[in-house]
C-alpha positions as CSV (number, residue, x, y, z in Angstrom):
1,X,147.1,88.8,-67.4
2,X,150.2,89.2,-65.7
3,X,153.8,88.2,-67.2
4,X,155.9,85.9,-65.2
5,X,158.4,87.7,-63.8
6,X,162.0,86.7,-65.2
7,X,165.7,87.8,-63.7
8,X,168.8,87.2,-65.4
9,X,171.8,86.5,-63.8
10,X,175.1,87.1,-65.0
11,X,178.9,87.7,-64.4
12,X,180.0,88.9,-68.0
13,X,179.4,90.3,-71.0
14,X,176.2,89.2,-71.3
15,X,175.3,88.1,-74.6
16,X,173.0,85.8,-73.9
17,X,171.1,88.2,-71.7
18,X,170.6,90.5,-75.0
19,X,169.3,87.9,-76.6
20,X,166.4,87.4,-73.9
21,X,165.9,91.0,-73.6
22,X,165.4,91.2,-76.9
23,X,163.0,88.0,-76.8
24,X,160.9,89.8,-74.3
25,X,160.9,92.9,-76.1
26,X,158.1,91.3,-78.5
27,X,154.6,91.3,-77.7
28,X,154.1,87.3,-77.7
29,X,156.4,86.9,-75.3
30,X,155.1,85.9,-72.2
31,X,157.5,86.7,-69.4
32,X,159.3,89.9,-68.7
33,X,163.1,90.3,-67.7
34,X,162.1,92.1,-64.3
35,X,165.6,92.1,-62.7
36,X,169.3,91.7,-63.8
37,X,172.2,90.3,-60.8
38,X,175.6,90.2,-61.4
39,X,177.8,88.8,-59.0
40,X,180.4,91.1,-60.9
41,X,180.5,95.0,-60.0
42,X,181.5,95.5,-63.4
43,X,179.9,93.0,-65.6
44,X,179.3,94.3,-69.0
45,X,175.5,93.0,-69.0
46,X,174.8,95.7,-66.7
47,X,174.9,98.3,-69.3
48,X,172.8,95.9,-71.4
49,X,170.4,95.7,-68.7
50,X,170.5,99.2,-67.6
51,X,170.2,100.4,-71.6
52,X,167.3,98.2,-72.0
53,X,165.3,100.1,-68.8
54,X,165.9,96.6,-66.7
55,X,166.2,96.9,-62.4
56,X,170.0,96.1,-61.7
57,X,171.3,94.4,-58.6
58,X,175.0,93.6,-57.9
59,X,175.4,90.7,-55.4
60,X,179.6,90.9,-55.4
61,X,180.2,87.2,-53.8
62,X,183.5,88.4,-52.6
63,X,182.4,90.6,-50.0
64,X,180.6,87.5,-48.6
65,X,181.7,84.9,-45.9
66,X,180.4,81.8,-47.8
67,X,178.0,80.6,-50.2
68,X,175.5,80.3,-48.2
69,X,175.8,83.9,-47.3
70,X,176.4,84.9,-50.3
71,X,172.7,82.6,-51.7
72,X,171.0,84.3,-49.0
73,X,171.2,87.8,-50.5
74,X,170.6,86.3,-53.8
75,X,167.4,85.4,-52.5
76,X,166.7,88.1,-50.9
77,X,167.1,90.2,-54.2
78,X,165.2,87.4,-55.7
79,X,162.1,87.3,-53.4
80,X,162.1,91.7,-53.0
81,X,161.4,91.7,-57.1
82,X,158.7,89.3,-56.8
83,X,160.7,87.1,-58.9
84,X,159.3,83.8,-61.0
85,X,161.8,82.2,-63.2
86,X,165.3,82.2,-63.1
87,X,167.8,82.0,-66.1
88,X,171.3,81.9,-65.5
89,X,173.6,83.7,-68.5
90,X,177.5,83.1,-68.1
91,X,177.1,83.0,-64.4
92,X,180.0,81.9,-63.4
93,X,179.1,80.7,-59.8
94,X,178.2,77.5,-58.6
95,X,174.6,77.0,-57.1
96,X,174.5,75.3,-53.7
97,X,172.2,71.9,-53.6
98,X,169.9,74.0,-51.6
99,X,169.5,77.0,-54.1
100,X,168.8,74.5,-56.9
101,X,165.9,72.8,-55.0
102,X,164.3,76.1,-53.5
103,X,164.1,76.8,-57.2
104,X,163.4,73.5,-59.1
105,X,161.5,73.6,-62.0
106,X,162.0,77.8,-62.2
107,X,165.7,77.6,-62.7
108,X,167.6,77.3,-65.9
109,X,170.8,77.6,-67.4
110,X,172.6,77.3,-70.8
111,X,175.5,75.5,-71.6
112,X,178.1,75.4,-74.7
113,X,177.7,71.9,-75.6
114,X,176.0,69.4,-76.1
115,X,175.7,67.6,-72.5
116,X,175.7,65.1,-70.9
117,X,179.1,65.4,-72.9
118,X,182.2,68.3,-72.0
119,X,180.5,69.9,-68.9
120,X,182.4,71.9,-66.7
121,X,184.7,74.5,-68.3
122,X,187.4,75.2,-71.2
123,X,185.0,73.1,-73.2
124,X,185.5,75.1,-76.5
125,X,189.3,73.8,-76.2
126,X,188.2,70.5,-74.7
127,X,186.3,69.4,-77.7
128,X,188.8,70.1,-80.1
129,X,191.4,68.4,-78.4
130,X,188.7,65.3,-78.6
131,X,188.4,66.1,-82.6
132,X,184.6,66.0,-82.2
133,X,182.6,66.7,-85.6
134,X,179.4,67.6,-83.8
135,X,179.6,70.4,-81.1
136,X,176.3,72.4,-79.6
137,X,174.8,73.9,-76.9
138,X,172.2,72.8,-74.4
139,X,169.7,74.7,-72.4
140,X,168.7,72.4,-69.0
141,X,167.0,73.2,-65.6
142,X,169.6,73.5,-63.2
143,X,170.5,70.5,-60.5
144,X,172.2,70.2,-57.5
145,X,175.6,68.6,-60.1
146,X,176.6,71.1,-62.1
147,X,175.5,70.8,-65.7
148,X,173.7,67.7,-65.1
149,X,170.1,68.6,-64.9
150,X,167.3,67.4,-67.2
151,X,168.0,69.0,-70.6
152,X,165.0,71.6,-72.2
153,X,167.0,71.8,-75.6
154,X,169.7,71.6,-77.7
155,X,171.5,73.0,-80.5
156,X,173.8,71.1,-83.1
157,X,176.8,72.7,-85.0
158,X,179.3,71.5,-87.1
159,X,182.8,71.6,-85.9
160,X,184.7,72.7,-89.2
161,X,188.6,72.0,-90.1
162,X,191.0,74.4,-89.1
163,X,188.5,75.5,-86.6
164,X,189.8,77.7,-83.6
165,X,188.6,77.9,-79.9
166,X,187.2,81.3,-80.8
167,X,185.4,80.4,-84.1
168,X,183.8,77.5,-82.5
169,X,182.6,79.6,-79.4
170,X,181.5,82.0,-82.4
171,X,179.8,79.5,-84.3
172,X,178.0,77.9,-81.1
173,X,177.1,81.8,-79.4
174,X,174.8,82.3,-82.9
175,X,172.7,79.1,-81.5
176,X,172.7,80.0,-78.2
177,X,171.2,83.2,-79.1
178,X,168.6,81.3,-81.2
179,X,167.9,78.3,-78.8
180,X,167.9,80.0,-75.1
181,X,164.7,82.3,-75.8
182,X,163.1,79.5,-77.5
183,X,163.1,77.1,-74.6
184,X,162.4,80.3,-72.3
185,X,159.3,80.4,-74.2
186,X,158.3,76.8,-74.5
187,X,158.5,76.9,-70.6
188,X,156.5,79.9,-69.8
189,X,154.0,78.8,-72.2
190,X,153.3,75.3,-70.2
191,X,154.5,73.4,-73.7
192,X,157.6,72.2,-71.9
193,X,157.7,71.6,-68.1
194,X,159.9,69.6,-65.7
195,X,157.9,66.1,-64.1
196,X,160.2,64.4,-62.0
197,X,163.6,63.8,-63.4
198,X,162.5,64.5,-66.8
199,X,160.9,67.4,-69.3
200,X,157.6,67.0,-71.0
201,X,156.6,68.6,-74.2
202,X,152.9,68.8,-75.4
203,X,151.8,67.9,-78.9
204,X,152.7,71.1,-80.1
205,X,156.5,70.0,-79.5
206,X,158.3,67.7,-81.7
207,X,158.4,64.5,-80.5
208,X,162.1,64.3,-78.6
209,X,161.8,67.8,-77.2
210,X,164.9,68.6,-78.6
211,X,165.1,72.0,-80.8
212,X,167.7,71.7,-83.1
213,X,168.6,74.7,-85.1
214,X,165.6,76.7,-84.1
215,X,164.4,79.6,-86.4
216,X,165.0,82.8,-85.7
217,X,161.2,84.2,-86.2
């Protein structure tokens, strides 16, 4: 049986994209990272990707009149590998409304908080300024508003005293590590799918969908 066909689509580092391609590495998974984008020339998830034996495709949105033009090659890319599923990791573009609904229900991002709550940007810095106790991360299928589509999963962590903008993001990068593979795999197993507005889980899922703290194994 064929694996459904996964790209990854970055601007950075790419961290997160590690931690899928080391997801798919195992032989239960049951997608395959067929193609990495970067709309960066230099992204450092390009090496991941290349490392890991991975198709790279650089999609530099600066060379590009507008979004649209820019989407359009995205696509293309998209459509040429055959592609199934989308997960976006640190992309740091904004999706047109159109993008988002040519790929509903196969498009999904991860975010480092627990939303509907800090969305947008500098949210490390944001929530400390707020003096939260609770901070997180949240993987969702992505919408036409940014960060504001029906959420998959979550993560909790504690936010600690004296904490730092950069041991927070530390503390919260471990779950996303954790928590992005595991709703990857809840969707491409049919145990979590997107009806609607909202996700549905089967059985097999606890009861509020939400994965808090998910194990490693």
């Amino acid at each position: 049986m064929a694996r459904t066909k996964i790209a990854v689509l970055i601007s950075g580092r790419g961290s997160n994209l590690q931690a899928l391609i080391d997801a798919a590495a195992q032989p239960d998974f049951p997608g395959e990272i067929a193609l990495v984008i970067s709309n960066r020339p230099k992204a450092g998830g390009l090496e991941r990707a290349t490392k890991a034996g991975i198709p790279i495709e650089v999609v530099d949105h600066k060379v590009f009149e507008s979004r649209d033009d820019f989407e359009a090659a995205l696509n293309h890319a998209l459509k040429t590998a055959k592609i199934d599923f989308i997960c976006l990791a640190g992309f740091m573009r904004v999706l047109t409304a159109g993008f988002a609904n040519d790929w509903r229900g196969r498009l999904i991002n991860i975010h480092p908080s627990l939303l509907p709550s800090f969305e947008g940007l500098h949210v490390h810095e944001r929530m400390i300024q707020a003096g939260v106790k609770i901070a997180g991360c949240t993987v969702h299928f992505v919408s036409a508003d940014v960060d504001a589509g029906p959420i998959i999963g979550q993560a909790a962590v504690p936010v600690l005293p004296g904490d730092t903008e950069e041991t927070l993001a530390a503390r919260i990068l471990e779950q996303e590590h954790k928590l992005y593979p595991a709703c990857l795999k809840l969707l491409l197993e049919n145990k979590a799918r997107l009806l609607g507005a909202n996700v549905i889980y089967d059985d097999s899922v606890a009861a509020n969908g939400t994965l808090i703290n998910p194990p490693t194994d």
